[in-house]
C-alpha positions as a Python dict, from the first residue, in 0.01 Angstrom:
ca = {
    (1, 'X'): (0, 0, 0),
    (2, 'X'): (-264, 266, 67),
    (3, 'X'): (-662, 278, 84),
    (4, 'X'): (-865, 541, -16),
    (5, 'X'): (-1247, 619, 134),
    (6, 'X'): (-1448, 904, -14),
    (7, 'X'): (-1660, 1038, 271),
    (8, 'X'): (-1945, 1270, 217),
    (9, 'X'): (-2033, 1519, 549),
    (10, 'X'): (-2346, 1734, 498),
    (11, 'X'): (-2404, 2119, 597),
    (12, 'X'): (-2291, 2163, 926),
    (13, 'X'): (-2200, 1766, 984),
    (14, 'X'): (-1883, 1620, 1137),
    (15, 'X'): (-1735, 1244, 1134),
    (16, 'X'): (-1748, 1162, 1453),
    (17, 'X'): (-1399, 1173, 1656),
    (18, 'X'): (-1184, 842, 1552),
    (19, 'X'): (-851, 743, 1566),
    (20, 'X'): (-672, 487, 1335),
    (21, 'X'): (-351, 244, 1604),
    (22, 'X'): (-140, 194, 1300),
    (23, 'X'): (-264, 388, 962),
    (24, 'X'): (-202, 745, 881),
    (25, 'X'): (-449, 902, 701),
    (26, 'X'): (-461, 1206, 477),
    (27, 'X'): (-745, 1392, 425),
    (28, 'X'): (-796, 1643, 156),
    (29, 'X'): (-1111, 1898, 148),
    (30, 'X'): (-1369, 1951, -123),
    (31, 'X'): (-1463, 2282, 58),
    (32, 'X'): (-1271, 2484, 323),
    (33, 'X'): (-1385, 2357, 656),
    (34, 'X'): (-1239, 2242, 1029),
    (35, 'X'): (-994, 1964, 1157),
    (36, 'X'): (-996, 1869, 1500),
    (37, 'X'): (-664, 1685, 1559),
    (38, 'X'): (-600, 1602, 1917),
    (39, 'X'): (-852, 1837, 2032),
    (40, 'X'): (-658, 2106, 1850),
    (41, 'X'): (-835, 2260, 1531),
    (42, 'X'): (-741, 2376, 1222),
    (43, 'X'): (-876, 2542, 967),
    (44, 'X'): (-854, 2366, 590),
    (45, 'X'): (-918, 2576, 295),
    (46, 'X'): (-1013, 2427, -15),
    (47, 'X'): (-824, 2132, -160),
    (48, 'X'): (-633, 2161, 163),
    (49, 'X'): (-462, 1802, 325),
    (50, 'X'): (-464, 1715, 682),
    (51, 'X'): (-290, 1394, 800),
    (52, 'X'): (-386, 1221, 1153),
    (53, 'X'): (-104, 1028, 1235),
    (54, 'X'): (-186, 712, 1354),
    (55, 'X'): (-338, 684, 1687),
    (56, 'X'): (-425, 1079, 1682),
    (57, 'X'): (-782, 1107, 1774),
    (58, 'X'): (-959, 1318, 1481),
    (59, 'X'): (-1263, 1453, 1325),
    (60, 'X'): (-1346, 1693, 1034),
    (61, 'X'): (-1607, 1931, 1028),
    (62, 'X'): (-1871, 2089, 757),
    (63, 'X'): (-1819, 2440, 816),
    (64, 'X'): (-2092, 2563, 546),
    (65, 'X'): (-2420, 2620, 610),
    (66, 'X'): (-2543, 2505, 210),
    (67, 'X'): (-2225, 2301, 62),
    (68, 'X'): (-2192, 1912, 85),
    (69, 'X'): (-1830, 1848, 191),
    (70, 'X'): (-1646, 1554, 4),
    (71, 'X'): (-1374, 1404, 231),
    (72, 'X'): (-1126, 1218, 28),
    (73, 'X'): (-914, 1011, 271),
    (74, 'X'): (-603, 824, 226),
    (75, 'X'): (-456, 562, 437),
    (76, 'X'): (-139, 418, 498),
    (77, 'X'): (-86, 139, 496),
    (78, 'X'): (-432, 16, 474),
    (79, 'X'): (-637, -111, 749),
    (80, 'X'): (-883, -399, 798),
    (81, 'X'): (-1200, -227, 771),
    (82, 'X'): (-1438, -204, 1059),
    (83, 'X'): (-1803, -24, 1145),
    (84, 'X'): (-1929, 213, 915),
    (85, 'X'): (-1574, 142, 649),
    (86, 'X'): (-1680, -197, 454),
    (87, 'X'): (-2002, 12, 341),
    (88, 'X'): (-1786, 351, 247),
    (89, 'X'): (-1569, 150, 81),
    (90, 'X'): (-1788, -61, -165),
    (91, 'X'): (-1951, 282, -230),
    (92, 'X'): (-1633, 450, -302),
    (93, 'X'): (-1505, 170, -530),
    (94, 'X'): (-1837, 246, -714),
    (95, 'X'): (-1811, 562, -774),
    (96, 'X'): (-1427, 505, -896),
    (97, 'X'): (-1584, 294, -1166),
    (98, 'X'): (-1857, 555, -1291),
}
């Protein structure tokens, strides 16, 4: 199975370094912006798809200085949710039903 979290990251913003023990996730990029896998980074243009594999420590950054970055994650297989997740994940199931 999979789970999918829509994250929102503000001008500038980052989620905060993470890792995931047994998911992978994928994470595709409303706007071209900056993956930090490992303590390597990447740049992702637009639409681009990074995947953390699990236990890779990770964080995705709001390169723009105006645009709201959408974060679209995928994980696999899911996880039980934890922290700041049970909240994104009620509001992303909300927004699926708009």
């Amino acid at each position: 199975g999979i789970m999918i979290v829509h994250v929102v990251v503000p001008p500038g913003g980052i989620s905060e370094g993470h890792t995931h023990p047994y998911s992978s996730e994928y994470i595709m990029f409303s706007i071209p912006g900056k993956a930090i896998l490992d303590g390597k980074e990447y740049d992702v243009p637009k639409m681009g798809v990074v995947h953390a594999k699990p236990g890779v420590l990770h964080e995705c950054r709001n390169t723009s200085d105006t645009e709201t970055m959408e974060l679209y994650c995928v994980f696999t297989p899911p996880f039980e949710p934890y922290g700041i997740y049970p909240d994104l994940i009620e509001k992303t199931k909300a927004s699926l039903e708009e």
